[in-house]
VEXZA-877674 format. One record per residue (C-alpha): residue number from 1; residue in one letter; y, x, z. Coordinates in steps of 0.02 Angstrom, whole numbers, plus 50000, padded with zeros to 5 digits. Example, Ala and Ser with C-alpha at 12.3 -4.5 7.8 and 13.67 -1.06 7.14 Angstrom:
2
+-----+-----+-------+-------+-------+
!   n ! res !    yy !    xx !    zz !
+-----+-----+-------+-------+-------+
!   1 !   A ! 49775 ! 50615 ! 50390 !
!   2 !   S ! 49947 ! 50684 ! 50357 !
+-----+-----+-------+-------+-------+
This chain:
406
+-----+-----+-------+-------+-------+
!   n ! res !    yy !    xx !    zz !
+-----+-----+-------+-------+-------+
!   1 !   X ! 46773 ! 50566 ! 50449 !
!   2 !   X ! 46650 ! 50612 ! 50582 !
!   3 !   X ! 46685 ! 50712 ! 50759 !
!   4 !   X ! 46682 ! 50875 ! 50739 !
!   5 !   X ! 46547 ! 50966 ! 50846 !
!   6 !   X ! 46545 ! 51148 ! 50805 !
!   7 !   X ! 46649 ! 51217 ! 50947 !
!   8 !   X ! 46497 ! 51156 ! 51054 !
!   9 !   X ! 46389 ! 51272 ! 50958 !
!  10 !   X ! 46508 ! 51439 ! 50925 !
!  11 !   X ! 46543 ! 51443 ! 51121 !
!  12 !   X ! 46431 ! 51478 ! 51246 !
!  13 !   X ! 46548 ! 51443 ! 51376 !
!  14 !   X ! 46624 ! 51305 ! 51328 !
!  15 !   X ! 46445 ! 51236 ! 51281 !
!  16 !   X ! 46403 ! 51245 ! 51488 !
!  17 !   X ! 46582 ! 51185 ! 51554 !
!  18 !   X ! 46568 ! 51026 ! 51432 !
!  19 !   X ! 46382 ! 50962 ! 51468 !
!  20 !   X ! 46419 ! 51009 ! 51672 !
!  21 !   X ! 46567 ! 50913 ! 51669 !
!  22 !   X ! 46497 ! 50768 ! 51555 !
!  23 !   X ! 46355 ! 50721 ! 51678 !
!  24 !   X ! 46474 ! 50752 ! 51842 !
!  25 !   X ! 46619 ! 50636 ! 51757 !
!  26 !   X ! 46474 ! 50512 ! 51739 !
!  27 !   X ! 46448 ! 50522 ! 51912 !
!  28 !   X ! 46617 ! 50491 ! 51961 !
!  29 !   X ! 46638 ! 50342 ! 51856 !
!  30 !   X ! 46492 ! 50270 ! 51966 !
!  31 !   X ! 46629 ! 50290 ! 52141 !
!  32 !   X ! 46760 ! 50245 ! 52038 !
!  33 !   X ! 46679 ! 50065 ! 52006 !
!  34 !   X ! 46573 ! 50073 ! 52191 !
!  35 !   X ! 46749 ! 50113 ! 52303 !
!  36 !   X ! 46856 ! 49963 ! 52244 !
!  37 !   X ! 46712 ! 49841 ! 52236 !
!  38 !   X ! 46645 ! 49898 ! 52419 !
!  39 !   X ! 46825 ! 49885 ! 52470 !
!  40 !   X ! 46835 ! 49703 ! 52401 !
!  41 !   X ! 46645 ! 49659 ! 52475 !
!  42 !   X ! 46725 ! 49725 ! 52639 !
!  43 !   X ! 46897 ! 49621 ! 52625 !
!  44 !   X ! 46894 ! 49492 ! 52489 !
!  45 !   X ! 47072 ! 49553 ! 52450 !
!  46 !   X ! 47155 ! 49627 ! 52274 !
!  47 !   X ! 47306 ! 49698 ! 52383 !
!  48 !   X ! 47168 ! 49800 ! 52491 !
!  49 !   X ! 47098 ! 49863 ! 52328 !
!  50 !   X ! 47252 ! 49916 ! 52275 !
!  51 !   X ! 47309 ! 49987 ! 52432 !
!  52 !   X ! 47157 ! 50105 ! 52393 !
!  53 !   X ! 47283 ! 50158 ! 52235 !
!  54 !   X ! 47419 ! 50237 ! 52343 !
!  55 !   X ! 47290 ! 50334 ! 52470 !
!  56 !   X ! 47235 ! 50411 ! 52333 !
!  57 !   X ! 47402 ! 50448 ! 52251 !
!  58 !   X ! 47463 ! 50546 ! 52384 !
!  59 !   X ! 47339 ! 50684 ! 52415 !
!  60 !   X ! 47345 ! 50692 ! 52215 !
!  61 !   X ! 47534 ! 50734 ! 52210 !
!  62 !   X ! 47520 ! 50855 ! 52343 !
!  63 !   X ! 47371 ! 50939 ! 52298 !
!  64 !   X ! 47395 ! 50922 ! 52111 !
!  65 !   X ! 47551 ! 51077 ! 52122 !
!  66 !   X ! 47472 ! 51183 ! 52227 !
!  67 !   X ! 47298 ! 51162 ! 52105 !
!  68 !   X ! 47411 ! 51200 ! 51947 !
!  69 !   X ! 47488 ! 51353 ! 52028 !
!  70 !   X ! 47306 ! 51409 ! 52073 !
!  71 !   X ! 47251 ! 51396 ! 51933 !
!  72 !   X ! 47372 ! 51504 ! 51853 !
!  73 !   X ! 47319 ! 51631 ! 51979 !
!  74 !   X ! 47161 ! 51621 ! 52025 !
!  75 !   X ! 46970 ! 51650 ! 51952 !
!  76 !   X ! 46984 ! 51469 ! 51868 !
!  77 !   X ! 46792 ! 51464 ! 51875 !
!  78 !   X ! 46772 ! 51490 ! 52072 !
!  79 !   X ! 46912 ! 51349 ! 52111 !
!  80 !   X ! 46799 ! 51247 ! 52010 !
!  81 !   X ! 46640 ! 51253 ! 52098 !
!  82 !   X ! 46742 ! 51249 ! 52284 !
!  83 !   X ! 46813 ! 51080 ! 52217 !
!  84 !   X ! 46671 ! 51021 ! 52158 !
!  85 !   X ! 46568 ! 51064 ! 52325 !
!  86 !   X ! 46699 ! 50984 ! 52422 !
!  87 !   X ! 46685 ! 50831 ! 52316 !
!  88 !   X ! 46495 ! 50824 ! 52348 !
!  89 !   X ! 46502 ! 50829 ! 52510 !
!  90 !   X ! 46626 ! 50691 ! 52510 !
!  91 !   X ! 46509 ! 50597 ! 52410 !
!  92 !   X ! 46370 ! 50616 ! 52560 !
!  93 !   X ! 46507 ! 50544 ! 52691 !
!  94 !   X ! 46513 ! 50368 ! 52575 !
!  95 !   X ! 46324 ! 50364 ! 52567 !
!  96 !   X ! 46320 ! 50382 ! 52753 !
!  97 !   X ! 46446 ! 50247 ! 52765 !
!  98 !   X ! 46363 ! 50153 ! 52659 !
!  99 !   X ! 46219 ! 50136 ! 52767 !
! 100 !   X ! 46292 ! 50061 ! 52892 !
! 101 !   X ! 46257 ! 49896 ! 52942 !
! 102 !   X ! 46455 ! 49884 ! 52966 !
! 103 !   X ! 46522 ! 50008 ! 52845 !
! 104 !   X ! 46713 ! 50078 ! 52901 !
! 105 !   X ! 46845 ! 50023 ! 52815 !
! 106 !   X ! 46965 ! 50181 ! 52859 !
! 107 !   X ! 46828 ! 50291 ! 52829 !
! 108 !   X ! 46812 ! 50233 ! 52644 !
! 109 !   X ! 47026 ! 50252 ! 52621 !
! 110 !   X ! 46993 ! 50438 ! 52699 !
! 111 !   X ! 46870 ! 50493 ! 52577 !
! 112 !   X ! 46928 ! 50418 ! 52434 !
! 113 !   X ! 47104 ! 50498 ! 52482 !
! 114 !   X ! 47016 ! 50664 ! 52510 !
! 115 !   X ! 46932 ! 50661 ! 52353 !
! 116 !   X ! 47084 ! 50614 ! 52254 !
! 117 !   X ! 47137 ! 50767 ! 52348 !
! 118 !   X ! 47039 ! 50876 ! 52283 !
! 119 !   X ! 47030 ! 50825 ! 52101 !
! 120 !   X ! 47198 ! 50865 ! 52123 !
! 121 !   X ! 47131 ! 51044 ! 52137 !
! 122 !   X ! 46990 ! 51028 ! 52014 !
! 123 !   X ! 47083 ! 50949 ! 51861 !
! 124 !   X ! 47241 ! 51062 ! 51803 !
! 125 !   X ! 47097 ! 51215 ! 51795 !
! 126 !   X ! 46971 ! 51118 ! 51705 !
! 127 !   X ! 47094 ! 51082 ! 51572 !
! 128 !   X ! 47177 ! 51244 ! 51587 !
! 129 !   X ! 47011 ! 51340 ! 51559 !
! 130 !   X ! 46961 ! 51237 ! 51411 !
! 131 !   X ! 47080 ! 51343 ! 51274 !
! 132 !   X ! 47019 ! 51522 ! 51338 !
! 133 !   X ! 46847 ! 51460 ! 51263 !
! 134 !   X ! 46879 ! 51404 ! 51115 !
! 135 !   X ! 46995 ! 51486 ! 50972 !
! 136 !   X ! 47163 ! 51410 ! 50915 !
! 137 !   X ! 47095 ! 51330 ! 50786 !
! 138 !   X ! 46952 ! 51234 ! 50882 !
! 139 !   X ! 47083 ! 51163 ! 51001 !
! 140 !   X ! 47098 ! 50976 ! 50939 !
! 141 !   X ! 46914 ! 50954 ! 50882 !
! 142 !   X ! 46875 ! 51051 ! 51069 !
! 143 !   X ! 47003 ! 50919 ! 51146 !
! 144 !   X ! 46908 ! 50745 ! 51044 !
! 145 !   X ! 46759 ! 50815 ! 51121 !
! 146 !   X ! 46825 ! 50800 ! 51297 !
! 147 !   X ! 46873 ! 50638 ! 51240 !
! 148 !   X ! 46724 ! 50575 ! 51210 !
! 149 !   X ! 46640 ! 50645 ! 51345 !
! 150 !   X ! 46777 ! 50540 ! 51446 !
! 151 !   X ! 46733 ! 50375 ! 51338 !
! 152 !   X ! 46527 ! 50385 ! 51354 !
! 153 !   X ! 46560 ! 50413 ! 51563 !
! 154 !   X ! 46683 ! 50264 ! 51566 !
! 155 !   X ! 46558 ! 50171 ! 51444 !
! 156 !   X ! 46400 ! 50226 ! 51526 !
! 157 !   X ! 46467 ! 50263 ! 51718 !
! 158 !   X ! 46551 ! 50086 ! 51739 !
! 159 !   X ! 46393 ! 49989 ! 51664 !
! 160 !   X ! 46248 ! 50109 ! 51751 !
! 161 !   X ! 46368 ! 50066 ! 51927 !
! 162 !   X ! 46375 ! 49887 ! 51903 !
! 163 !   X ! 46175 ! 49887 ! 51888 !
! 164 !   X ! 46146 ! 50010 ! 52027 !
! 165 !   X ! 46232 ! 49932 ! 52151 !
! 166 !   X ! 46167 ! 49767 ! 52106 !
! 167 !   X ! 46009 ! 49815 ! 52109 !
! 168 !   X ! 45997 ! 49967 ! 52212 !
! 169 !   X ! 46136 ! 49942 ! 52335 !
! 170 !   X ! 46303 ! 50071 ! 52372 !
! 171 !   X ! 46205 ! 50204 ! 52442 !
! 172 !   X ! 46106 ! 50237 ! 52283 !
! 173 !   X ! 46267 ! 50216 ! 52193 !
! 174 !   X ! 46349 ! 50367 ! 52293 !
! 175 !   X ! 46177 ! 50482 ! 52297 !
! 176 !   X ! 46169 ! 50465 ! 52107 !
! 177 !   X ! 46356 ! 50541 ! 52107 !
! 178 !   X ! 46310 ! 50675 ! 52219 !
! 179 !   X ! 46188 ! 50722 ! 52109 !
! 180 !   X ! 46289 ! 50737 ! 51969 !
! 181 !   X ! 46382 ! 50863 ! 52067 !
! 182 !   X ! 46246 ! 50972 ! 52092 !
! 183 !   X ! 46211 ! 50976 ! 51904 !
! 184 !   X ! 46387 ! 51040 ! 51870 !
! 185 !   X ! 46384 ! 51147 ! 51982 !
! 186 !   X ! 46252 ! 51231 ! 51923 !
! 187 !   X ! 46328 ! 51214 ! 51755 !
! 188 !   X ! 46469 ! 51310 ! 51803 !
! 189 !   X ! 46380 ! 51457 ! 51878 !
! 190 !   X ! 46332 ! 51504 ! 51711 !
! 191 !   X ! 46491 ! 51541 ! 51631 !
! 192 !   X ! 46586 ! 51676 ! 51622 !
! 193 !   X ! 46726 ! 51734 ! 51775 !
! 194 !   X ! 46900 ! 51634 ! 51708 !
! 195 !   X ! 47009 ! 51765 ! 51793 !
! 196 !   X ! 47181 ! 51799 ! 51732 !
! 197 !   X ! 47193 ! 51908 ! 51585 !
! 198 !   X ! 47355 ! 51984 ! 51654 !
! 199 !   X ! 47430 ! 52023 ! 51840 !
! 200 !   X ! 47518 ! 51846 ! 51899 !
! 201 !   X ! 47671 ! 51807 ! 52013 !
! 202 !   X ! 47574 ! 51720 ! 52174 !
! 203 !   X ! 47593 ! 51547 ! 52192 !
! 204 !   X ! 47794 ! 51507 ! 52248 !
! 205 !   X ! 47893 ! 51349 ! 52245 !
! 206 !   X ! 47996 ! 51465 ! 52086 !
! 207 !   X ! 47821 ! 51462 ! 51992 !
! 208 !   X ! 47829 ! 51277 ! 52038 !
! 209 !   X ! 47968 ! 51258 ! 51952 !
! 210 !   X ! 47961 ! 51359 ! 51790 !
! 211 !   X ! 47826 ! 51246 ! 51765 !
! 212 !   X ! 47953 ! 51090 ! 51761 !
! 213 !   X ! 48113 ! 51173 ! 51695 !
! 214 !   X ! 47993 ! 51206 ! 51532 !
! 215 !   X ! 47918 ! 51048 ! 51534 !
! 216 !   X ! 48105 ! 50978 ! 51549 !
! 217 !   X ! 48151 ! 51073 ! 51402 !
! 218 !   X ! 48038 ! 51002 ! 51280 !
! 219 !   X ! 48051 ! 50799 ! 51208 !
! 220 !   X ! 47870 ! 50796 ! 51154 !
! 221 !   X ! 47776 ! 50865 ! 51329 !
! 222 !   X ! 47917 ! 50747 ! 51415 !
! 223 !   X ! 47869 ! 50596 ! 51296 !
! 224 !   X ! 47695 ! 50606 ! 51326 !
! 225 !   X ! 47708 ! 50611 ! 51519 !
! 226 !   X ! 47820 ! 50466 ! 51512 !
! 227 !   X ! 47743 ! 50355 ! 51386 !
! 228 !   X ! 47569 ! 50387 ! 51470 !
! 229 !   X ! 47660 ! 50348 ! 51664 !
! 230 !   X ! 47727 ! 50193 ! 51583 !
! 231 !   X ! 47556 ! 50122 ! 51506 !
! 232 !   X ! 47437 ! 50171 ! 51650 !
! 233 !   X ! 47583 ! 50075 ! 51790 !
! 234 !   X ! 47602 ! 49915 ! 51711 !
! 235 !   X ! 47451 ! 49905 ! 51600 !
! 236 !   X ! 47297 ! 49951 ! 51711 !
! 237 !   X ! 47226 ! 49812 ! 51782 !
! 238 !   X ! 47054 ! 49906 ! 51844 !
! 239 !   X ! 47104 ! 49836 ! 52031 !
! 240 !   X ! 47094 ! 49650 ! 51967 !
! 241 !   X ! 46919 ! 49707 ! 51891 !
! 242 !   X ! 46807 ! 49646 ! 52044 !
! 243 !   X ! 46907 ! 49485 ! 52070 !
! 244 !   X ! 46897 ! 49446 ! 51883 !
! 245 !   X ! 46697 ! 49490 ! 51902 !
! 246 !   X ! 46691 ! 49355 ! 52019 !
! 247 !   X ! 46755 ! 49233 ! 51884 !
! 248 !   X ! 46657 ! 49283 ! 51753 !
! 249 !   X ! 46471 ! 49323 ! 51807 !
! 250 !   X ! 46459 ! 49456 ! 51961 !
! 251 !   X ! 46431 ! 49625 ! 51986 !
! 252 !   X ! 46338 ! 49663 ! 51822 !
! 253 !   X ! 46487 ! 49592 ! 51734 !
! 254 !   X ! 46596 ! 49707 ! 51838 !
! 255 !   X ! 46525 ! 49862 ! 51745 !
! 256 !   X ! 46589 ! 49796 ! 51572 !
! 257 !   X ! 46745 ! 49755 ! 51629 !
! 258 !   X ! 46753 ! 49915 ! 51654 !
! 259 !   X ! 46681 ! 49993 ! 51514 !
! 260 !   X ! 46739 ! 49883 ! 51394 !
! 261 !   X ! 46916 ! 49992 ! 51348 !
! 262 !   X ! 46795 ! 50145 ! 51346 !
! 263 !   X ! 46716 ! 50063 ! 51192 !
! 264 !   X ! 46843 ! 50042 ! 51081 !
! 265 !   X ! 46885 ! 50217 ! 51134 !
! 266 !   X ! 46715 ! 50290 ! 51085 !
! 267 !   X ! 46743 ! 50211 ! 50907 !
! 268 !   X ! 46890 ! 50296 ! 50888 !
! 269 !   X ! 46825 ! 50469 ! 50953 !
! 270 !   X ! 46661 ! 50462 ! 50867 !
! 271 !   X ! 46775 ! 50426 ! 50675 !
! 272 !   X ! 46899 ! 50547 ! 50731 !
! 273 !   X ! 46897 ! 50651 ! 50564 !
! 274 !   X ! 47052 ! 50568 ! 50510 !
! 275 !   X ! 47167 ! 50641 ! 50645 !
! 276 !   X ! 47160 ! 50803 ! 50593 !
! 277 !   X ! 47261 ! 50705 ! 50430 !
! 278 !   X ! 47419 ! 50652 ! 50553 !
! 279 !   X ! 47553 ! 50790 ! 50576 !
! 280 !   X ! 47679 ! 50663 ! 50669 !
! 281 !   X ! 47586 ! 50689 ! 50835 !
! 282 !   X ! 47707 ! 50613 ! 50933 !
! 283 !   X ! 47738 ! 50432 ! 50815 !
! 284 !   X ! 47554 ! 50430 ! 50841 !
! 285 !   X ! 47559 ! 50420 ! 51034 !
! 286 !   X ! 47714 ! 50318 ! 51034 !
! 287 !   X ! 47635 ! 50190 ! 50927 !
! 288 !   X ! 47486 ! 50186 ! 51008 !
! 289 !   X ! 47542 ! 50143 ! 51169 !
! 290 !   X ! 47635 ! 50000 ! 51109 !
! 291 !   X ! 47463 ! 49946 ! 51047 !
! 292 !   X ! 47369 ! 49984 ! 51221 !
! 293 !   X ! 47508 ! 49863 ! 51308 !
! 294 !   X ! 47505 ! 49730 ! 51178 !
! 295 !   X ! 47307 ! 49710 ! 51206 !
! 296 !   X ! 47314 ! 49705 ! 51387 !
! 297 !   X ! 47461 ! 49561 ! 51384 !
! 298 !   X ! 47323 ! 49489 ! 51262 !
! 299 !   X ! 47200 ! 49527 ! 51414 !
! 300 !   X ! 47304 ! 49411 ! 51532 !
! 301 !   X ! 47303 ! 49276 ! 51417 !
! 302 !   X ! 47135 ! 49257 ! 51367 !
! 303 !   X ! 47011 ! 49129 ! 51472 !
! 304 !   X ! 46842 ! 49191 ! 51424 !
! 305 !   X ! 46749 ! 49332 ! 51444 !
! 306 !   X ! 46712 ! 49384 ! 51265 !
! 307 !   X ! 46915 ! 49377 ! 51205 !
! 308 !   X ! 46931 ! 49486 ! 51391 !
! 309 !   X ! 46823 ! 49621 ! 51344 !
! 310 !   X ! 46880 ! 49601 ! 51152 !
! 311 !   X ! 47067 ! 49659 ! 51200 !
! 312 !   X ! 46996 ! 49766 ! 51324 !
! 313 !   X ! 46907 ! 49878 ! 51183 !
! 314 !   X ! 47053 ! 49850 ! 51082 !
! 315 !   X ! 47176 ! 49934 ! 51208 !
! 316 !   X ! 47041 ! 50076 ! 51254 !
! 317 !   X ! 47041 ! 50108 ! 51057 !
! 318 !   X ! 47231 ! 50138 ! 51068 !
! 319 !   X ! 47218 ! 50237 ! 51229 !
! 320 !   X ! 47100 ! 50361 ! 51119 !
! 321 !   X ! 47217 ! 50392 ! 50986 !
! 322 !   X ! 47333 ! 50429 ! 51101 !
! 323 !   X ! 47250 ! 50528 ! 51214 !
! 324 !   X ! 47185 ! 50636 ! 51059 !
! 325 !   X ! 47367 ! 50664 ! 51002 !
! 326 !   X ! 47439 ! 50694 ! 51189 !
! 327 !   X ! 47287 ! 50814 ! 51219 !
! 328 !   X ! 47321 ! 50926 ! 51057 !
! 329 !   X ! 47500 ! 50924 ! 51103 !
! 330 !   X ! 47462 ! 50996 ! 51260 !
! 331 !   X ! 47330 ! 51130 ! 51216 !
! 332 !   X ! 47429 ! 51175 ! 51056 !
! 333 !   X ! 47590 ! 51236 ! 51111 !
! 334 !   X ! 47569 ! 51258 ! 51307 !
! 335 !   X ! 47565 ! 51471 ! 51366 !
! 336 !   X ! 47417 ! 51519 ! 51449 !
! 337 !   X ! 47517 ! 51596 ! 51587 !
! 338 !   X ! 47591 ! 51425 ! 51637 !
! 339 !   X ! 47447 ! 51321 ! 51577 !
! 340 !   X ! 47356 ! 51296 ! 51735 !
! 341 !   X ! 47553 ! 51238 ! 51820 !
! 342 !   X ! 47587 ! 51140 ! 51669 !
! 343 !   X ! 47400 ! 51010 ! 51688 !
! 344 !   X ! 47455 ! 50967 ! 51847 !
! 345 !   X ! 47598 ! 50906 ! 51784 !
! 346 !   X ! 47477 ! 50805 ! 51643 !
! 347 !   X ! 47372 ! 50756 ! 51775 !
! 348 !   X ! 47489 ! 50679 ! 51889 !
! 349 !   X ! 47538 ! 50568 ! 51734 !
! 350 !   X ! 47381 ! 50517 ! 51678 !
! 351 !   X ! 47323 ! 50507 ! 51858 !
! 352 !   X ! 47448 ! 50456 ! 51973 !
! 353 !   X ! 47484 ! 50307 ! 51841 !
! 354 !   X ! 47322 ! 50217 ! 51863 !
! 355 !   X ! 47352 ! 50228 ! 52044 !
! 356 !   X ! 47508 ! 50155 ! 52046 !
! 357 !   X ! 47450 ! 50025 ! 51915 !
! 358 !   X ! 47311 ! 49957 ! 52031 !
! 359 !   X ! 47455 ! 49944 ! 52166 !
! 360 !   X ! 47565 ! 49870 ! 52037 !
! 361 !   X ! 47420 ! 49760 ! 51985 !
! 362 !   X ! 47360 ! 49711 ! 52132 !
! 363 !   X ! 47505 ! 49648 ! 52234 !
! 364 !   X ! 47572 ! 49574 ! 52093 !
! 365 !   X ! 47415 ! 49456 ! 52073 !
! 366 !   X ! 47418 ! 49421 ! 52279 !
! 367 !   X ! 47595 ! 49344 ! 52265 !
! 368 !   X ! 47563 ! 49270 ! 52087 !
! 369 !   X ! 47400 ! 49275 ! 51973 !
! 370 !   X ! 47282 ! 49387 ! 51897 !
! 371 !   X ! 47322 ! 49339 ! 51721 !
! 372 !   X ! 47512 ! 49326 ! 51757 !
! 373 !   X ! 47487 ! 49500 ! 51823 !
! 374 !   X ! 47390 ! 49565 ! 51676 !
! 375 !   X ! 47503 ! 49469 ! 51549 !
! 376 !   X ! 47678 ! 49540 ! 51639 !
! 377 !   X ! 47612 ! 49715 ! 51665 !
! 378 !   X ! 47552 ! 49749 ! 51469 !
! 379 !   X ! 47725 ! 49690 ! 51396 !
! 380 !   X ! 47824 ! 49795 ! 51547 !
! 381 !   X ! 47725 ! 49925 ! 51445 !
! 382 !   X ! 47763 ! 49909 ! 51285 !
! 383 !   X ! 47951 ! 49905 ! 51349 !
! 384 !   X ! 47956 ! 50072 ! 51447 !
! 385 !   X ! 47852 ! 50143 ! 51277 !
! 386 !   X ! 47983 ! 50088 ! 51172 !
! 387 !   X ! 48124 ! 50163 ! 51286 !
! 388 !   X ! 48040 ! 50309 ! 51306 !
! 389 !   X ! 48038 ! 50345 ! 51098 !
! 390 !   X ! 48226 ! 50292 ! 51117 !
! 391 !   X ! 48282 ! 50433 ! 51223 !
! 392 !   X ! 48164 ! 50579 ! 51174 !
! 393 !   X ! 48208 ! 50567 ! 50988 !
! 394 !   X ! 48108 ! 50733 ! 50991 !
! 395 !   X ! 47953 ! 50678 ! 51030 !
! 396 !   X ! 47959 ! 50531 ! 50874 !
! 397 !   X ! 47990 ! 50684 ! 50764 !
! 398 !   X ! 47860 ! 50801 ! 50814 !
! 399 !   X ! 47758 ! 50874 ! 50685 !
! 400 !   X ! 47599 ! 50967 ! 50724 !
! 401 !   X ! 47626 ! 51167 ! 50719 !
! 402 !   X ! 47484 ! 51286 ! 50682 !
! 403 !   X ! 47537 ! 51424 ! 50804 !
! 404 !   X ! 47614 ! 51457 ! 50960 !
! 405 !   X ! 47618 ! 51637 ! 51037 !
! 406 !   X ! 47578 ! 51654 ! 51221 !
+-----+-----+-------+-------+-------+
């Protein structure tokens, strides 16, 4: 019934990478609020905030390859800290900016592109590294850990950010991320070196593409990529977030909005017991996707806050089942050798489709509205879920295995 904690205490390791990056993804669910809603303090516009989307989509598909193939390569602990350093240091640029009695535009669309950048780096090793700590058979409860360390930050990191900054202002907002860096950082100094356990092929547009031909091969890995692409396009509103903030109450309503689908995913996470029950990994994803883009077409047509943030918890409660099954999935059955090639291909689809939903999202509420958006976008993904079951028949059948050899 309950989460199951013990990989936390059997793994030293693991023990430092999860509280380091617990407190840092905290911290960068404080920029990921403080960006969009400086942008819209700056502009007033919902197609600016979404144009903030695409700059950070393309660093993150460039960068996201070469991280995957580095990782795969590479001491996974060292390209860790470098990212992480780099990402501090972006953080200090905003606060700078941020003082300004005219803060630059461009200068915010550089960073934030530069930092997507580098998360593109960051990401595929962080979830490649998290199976060499933990043994085969600590792999899901180690992967509904991570999610709830991602639920708390989007719970905690949306509602601390909509408080700090109105209260404390951007700058304090950005320093407190910063911060956060440090912490990890110092986290991740105390593990062990994550160095290949074998000799490795350097990185080579051929590695590059192993990586996809066996990704290719396989319905479920394929299903999950596409189901998750389809959900986070047309079903993440977070760009309309300030504009509907504005409606409802201000900045301190801008955290929940936020937060809200982090709630219902909590719930889920924290009476997760049950999923180690389901063997038909793949109907559970399918069918909870549907659900995610049912409640957000719910989210466009409700016209107060508490049936907003209602559906909002309702879709992040779907979001956690699935990203529970899609995670297992992944760690289960996914080499070692190719593992750190085959997270950037997760992370472009969990990533790059949020981006491309707040473009989606946001133009599509400049030429229209933002519940028409909202409403349009959830049932465009419940559509490309249900095509996506149709023509991967494989992933609908998958049934959890207990083994894979490397």
């Amino acid at each position: 019934m309950w989460i199951d904690l013990s990989p936390l205490f059997k793994n030293r390791d693991f023990r430092y990478l999860y509280f380091g990056q617990f407190v840092s993804f905290f911290g960068t669910m404080l920029s990921l609020v403080a960006l969009p809603y400086q942008v819209y303090q700056l502009t007033g516009s919902t197609f600016a905030v979404g144009i903030l989307g695409v700059i950070e989509l393309v660093p993150l598909l460039f960068t996201a390859f070469i991280g995957g193939a580095l990782a795969d390569v590479m001491d996974r602990k060292k390209l860790l800290i470098m990212s992480e350093i780099g990402m501090a240091l972006g953080c200090l640029v905003l606060i700078a900016n941020a003082i300004l009695p005219q803060p630059h535009l461009w200068l915010i669309y550089v960073i934030a592109g530069g930092l997507s950048g580098l998360s593109g780096l960051h990401r595929p090793s962080l979830d490649a590294t998290i199976p060499r700590l933990v043994s085969h058979e600590e792999i899901q409860s180690a992967s509904i850990l991570a999610s709830l360390k991602g639920t708390v930050g989007m719970i905690g990191g949306p509602a601390a950010a909509g408080l700090c900054i109105s209260y404390f202002g951007l700058p304090w907002t950005y320093a407190l991320d910063f911060a956060t860096f440090a912490f990890s950082i110092v986290a991740l100094m105390q593990i062990r070196s994550l160095a290949p356990s074998e000799a490795r092929e350097r990185p080579s547009l051929k590695s590059i593409k192993e990586a996809l031909n066996y990704a290719m091969s396989r319905h479920e890995l394929l299903g999950t990529y596409l189901v998750d692409f389809a959900a986070m396009v047309f079903a993440m509103p977070n760009a309309l977030f300030p504009a509907m903030s504005v409606t409802f109450g201000g900045t301190k309503i801008l955290g929940w909005l936020y937060a809200a689908p982090a709630v219902g995913a909590l719930i889920v996470t924290v009476f997760s017991g049950w999923s180690h029950k389901i063997k038909r990994h793949g109907m559970a994803v399918i069918i909870a996707a549907s659900l995610w883009g049912t409640s957000m077409a719910c989210v466009g047509l409700s016209y107060t806050l508490w049936g907003v943030l209602f559906f909002l918890a309702l879709a992040g409660a779907a979001d956690g089942v699935s990203g529970i099954f899609r995670v297992t999935i992944w760690n289960e059955t996914i080499p070692d050798r190719i593992r750190g090639r085959m997270a950037s291909l997760e992370m472009i689809s969990y990533m790059s489709g949020p981006l491309l939903g707040n473009t989606f999202a946001g133009f599509l509420a400049s030429v229209t509205s933002t519940q028409i958006a909202i409403t349009s976008g959830g049932s465009l993904c419940v559509l490309g879920v249900f095509l996506s079951a149709l023509l991967l028949p494989g992933f609908w059948k998958y049934h959890k295995i207990q083994k894979t050899s490397a």
